[in-house]
C-alpha positions in Angstrom: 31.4 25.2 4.3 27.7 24.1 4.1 26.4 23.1 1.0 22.7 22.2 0.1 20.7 21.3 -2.8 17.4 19.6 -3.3 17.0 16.4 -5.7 13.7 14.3 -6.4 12.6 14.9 -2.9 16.2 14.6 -1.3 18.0 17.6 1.0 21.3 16.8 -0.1 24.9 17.9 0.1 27.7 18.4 2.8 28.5 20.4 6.1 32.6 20.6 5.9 33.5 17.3 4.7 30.7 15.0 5.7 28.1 14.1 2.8 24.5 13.9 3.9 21.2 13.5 2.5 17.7 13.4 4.0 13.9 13.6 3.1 12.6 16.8 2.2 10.5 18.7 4.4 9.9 22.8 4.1 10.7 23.5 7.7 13.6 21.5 7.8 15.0 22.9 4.6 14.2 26.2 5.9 16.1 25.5 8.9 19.4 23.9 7.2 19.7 27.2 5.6 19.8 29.2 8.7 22.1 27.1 9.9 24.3 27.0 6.5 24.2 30.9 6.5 25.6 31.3 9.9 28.2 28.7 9.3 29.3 30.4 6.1 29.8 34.0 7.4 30.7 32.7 10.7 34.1 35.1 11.9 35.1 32.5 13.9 36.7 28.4 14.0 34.7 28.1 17.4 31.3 30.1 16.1 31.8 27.6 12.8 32.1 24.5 14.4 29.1 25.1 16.7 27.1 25.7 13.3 28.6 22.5 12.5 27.3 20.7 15.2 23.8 22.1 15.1 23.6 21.6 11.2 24.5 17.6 11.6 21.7 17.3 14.3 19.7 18.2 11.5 20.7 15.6 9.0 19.9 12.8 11.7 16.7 11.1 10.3 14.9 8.7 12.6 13.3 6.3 9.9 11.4 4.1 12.6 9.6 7.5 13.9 9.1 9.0 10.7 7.4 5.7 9.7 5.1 5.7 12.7 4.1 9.2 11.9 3.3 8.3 8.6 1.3 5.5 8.9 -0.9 4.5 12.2 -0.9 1.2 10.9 2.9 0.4 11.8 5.0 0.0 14.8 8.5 -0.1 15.3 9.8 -2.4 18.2 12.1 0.2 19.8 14.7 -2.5 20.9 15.1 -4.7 17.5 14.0 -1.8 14.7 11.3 -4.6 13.5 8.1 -3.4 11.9 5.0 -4.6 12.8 1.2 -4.6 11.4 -0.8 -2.4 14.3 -4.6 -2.5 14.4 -6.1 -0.4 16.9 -4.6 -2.0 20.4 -3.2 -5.1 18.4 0.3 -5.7 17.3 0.8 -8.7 14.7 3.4 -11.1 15.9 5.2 -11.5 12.3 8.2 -8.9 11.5 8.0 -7.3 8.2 10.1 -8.3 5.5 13.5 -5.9 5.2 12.8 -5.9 1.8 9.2 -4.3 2.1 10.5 -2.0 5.0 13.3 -0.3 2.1 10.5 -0.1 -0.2 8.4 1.8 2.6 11.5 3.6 3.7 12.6 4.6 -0.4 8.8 5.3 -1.0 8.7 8.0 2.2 11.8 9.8 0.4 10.3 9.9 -2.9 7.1 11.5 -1.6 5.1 8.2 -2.7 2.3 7.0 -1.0 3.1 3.7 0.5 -0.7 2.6 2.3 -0.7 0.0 -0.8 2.5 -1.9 0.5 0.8 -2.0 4.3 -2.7 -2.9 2.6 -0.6 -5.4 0.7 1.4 -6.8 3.8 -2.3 -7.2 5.6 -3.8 -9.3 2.9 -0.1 -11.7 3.4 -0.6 -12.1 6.9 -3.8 -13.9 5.7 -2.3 -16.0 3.7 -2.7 -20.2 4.9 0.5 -21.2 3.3 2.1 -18.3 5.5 0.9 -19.4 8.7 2.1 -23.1 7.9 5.4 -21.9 7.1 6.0 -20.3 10.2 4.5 -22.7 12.2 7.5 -25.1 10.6 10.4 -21.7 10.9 10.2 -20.9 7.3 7.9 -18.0 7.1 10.5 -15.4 7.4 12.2 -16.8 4.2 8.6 -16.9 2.5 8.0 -13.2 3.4 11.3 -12.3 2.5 11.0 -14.2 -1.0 7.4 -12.7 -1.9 8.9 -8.9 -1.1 11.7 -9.7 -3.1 9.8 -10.5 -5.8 7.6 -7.4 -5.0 10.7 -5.0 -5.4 12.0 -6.4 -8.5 12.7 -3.9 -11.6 12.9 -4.2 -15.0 14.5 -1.9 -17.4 12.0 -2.0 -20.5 14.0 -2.9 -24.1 11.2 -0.9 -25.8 11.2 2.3 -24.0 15.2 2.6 -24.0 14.9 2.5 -27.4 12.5 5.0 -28.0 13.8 7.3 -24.9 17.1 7.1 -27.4 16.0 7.2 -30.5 13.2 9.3 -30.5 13.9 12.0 -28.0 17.6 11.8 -28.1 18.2 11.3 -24.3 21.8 9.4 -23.4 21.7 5.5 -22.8 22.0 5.9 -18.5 19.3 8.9 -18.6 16.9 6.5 -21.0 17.7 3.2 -18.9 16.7 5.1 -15.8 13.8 6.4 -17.3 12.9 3.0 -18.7 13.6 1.0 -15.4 10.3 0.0 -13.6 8.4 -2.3 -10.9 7.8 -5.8 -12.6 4.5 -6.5 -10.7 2.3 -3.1 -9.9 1.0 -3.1 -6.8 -3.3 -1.8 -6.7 -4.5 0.5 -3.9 -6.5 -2.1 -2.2 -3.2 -4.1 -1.9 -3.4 -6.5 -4.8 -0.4 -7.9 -7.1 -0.8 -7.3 -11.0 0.9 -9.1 -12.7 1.2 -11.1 -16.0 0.0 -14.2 -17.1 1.0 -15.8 -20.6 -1.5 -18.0 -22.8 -1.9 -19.2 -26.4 -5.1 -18.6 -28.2 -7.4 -21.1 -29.6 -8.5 -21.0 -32.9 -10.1 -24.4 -33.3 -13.5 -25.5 -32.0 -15.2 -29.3 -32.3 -18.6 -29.9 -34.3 -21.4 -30.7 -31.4 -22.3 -33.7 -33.6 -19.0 -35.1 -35.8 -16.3 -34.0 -32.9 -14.7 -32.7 -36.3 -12.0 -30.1 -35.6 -13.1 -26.9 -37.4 -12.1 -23.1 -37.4 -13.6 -21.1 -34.2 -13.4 -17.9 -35.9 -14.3 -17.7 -40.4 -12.3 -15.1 -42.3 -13.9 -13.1 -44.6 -12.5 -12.0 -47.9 -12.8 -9.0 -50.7 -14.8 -10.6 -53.4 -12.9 -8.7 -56.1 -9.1 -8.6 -54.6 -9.4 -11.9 -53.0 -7.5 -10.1 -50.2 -7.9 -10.5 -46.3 -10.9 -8.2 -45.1 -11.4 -10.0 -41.6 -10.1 -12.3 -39.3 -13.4 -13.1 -37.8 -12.5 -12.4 -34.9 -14.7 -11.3 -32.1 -15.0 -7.6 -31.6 -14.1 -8.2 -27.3 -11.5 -10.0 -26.1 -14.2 -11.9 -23.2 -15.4 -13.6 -26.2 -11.7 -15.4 -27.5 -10.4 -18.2 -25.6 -6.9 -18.9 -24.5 -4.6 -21.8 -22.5 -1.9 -21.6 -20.2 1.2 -21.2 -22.5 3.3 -24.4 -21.3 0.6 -26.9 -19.9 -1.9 -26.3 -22.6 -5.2 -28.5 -21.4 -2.6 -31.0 -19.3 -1.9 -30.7 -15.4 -5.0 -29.7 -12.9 -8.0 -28.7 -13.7 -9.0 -25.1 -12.8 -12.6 -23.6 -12.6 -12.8 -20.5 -14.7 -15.8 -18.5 -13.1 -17.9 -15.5 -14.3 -20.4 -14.0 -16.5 -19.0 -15.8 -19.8 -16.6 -18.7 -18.0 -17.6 -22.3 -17.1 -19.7 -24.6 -14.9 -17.0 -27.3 -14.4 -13.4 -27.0 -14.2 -10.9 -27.1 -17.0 -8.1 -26.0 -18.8 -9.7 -22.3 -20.1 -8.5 -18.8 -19.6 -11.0 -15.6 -20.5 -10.8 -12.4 -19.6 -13.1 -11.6 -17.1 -13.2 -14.5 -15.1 -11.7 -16.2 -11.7 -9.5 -19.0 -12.5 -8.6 -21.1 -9.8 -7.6 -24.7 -8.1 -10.4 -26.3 -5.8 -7.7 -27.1 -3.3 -4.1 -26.2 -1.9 -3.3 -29.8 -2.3 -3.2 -28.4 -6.2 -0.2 -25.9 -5.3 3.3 -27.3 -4.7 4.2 -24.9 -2.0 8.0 -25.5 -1.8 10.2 -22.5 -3.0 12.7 -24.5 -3.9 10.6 -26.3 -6.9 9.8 -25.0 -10.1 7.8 -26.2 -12.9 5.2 -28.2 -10.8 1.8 -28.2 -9.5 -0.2 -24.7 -9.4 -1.4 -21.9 -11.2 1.4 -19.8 -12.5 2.0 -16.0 -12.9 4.6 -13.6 -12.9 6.6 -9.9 -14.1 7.7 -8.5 -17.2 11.0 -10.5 -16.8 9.0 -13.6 -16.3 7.0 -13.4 -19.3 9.8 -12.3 -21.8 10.5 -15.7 -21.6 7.3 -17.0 -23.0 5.6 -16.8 -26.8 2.1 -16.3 -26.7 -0.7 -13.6 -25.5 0.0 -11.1 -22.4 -2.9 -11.0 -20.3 -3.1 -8.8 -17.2 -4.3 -10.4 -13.9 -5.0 -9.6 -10.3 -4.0 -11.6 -7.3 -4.4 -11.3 -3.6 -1.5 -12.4 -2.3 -3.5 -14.7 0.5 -3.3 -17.2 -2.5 0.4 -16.8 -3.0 1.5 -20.5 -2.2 5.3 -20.3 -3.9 8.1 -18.2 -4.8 10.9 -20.0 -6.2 12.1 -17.2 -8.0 12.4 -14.2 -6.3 14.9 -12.6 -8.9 13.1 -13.4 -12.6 9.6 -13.2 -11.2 8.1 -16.6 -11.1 4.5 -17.5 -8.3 2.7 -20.1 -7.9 -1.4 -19.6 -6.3 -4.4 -21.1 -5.8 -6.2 -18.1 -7.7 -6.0 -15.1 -10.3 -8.7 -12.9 -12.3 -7.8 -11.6 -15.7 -9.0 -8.1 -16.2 -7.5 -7.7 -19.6 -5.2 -8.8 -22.2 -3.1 -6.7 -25.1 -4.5 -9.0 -27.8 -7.9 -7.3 -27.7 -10.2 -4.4 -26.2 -12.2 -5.4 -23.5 -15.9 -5.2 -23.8 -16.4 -4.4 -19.9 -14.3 -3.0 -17.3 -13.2 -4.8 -14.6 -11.8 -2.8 -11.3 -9.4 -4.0 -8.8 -11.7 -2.7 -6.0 -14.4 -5.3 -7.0 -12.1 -8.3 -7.0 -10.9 -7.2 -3.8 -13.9 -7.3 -2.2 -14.9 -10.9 -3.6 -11.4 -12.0 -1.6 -12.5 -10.0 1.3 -15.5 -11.8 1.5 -13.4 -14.9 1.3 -10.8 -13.8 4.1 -14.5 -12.8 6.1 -15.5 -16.9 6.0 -11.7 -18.3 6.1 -11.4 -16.0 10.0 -14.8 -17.6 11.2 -13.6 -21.3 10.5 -10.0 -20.5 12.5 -11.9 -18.6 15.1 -14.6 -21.5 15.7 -11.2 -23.6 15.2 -9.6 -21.9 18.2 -12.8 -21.7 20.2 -12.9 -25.4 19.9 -9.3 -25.9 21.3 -9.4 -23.3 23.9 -12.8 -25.4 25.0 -11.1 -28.8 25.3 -8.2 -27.2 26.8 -10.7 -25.5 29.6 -12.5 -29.0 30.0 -8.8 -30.6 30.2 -8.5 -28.5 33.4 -11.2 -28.8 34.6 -10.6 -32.5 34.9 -7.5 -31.5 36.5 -8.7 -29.4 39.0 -11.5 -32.3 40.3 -8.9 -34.4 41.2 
């Protein structure tokens, strides 16, 4: 017998005692049920088992195809079933990552569109700290590490609960409900993910240095009871610092409309905070707690007190992964776009911030070009020394 069902964008079931299950497609569904009908009223053993065979050469799936199909921007090496990055004529010389290639292949059987992940995967091959590691053999590790960390999931405490509690569902249909990417990926291939600070709530007197309240409560003048916090009505006018360091470590600029001139230890929402220099960023995997700016997943911050702020981050600054399993990075540079401690007063989108690191990718490829241009020139004068003698 033939069986077939369809389930979250699978063709699933058996033909005799073999299980199978494959990506949905109309044709091909339509065509497995041909097959299953002739198979099922067959009159024969010999008319069954050639239904048999036909209906398995349906259930074989050629992932490295299907991906090419899919995207124009990947190419399968035919001999090693490696993907590469393809642009136009050009074939990138670093393998993706098995981990990203499962999240490309799961996102192709879930119907998901998966041009973020290749967008994502472009913006690594720019990375510095990439090409360094690969120039010393440990760039395959890197890229496996930072798609590791992209895959991680995260089963969410407070949505079980309420899955459960509220809407009565059982504790394994609410924990897959519940369970989720740690770090979202945006369409123009950015990370976002979490970064946790503590708020400030002290400022100095210009003149005394005196320590003194940064925000004045006001009170009911007949209960005596809190009216106000004082606190501003956007969250671009409250200031934060990193949760662990506080204003120790490396100074980092924090740039934009309300930020600073000089670098510090300040976090607002709004603004591009970032290290003047990789020297800043420890870039060994295998070291945690050291030099560079830190961010990370839900996991990751679960572990922290403070406030929650949501930031952007191109993954050309990705310097350091040490945990690929609890969702800890270290980079160069992040932008806040929000934070749950208060509304924002602006909106800030992912495309613009991608285009402020496309603009630094654009001046980062002419220095290695002219970089290149320079060797192959002392390398053509080299010969040509060679060849006069």
């Amino acid at each position: 017998m033939i069986h077939i069902n369809v389930v979250d964008g699978q063709i699933t079931g058996s033909y005799g005692n073999t299980p199978f299950s494959v990506s949905y497609d109309k044709d091909l569904y339509q065509a497995m049920l041909k097959v299953a009908d002739a198979a099922n009223e067959a009159n024969s053993l010999e008319a069954y088992n050639l239904a048999l065979e036909e209906f398995k050469s349906l259930t074989v799936q050629d992932y490295s195809q299907l991906v090419q199909s899919k995207c124009e921007h990947i190419y399968v090496n035919p001999v090693s079933g490696e993907c590469f990055l393809k642009t136009k004529d050009s074939v990138s010389n670093i393998p993706m990552p098995e981990a990203l290639v499962n999240r490309i292949y799961e996102s192709i059987d879930m119907g998901v569109d998966f041009e973020p992940l290749i967008k994502l995967w472009t913006r690594w091959l720019r990375n510095p700290v990439l090409r360094t590691k690969s120039k010393n053999g440990n760039g395959r590790e890197f890229s496996e590490r930072m798609f590791n960390f992209i895959n991680m999931k995260y089963v969410h405490p407070k949505l079980k609960k309420e899955l459960m509690e509220e809407h009565g569902l059982s504790e394994e249909v609410a924990t897959k409900r519940a369970t989720m990417y740690q770090i979202k990926i945006t369409k123009e291939g950015l990370l976002n993910g979490y970064k946790v600070s503590r708020e400030l709530f002290h400022k100095f007197d210009t003149e005394t240095g005196e320590r003194v309240d940064r925000y004045k409560r006001t009170f009911n003048a007949d209960t005596g009871e809190i009216e106000s916090e004082g606190l501003p009505e956007f969250v671009e006018d409250r200031l934060f610092e990193p949760s662990v360091m506080g204003n120790r470590g490396d100074a980092f600029y924090c740039e934009g409309p309300n930020g600073y001139n000089k670098p510090g230890h300040f976090i607002k929402v709004g603004c591009v905070h970032r290290l003047d220099s990789w020297d800043k960023v420890n870039t060994n995997d295998y070291d945690s707690c050291v030099p560079g700016l830190h961010f990370g997943g839900l996991m990751y911050i679960n572990c922290y007190s403070g406030e929650i702020h949501n930031v952007f981050v191109d993954p050309m600054h990705v310097g350091a992964v040490p945990n690929d399993s609890t969702g800890a990075i270290r980079c160069l540079q992040y932008f806040v776009h929000s934070s749950l401690t208060g509304v924002n007063g602006s909106i800030y989108h992912s495309s613009t911030y991608a285009a402020k690191t496309d603009e630094e990718w654009e001046i980062m490829r002419a220095e290695i070009m002219k970089e290149y241009s320079d060797k192959l020139n002392k390398i053509q004068e080299e010969a040509n020394r060679l060849t006069a003698l």
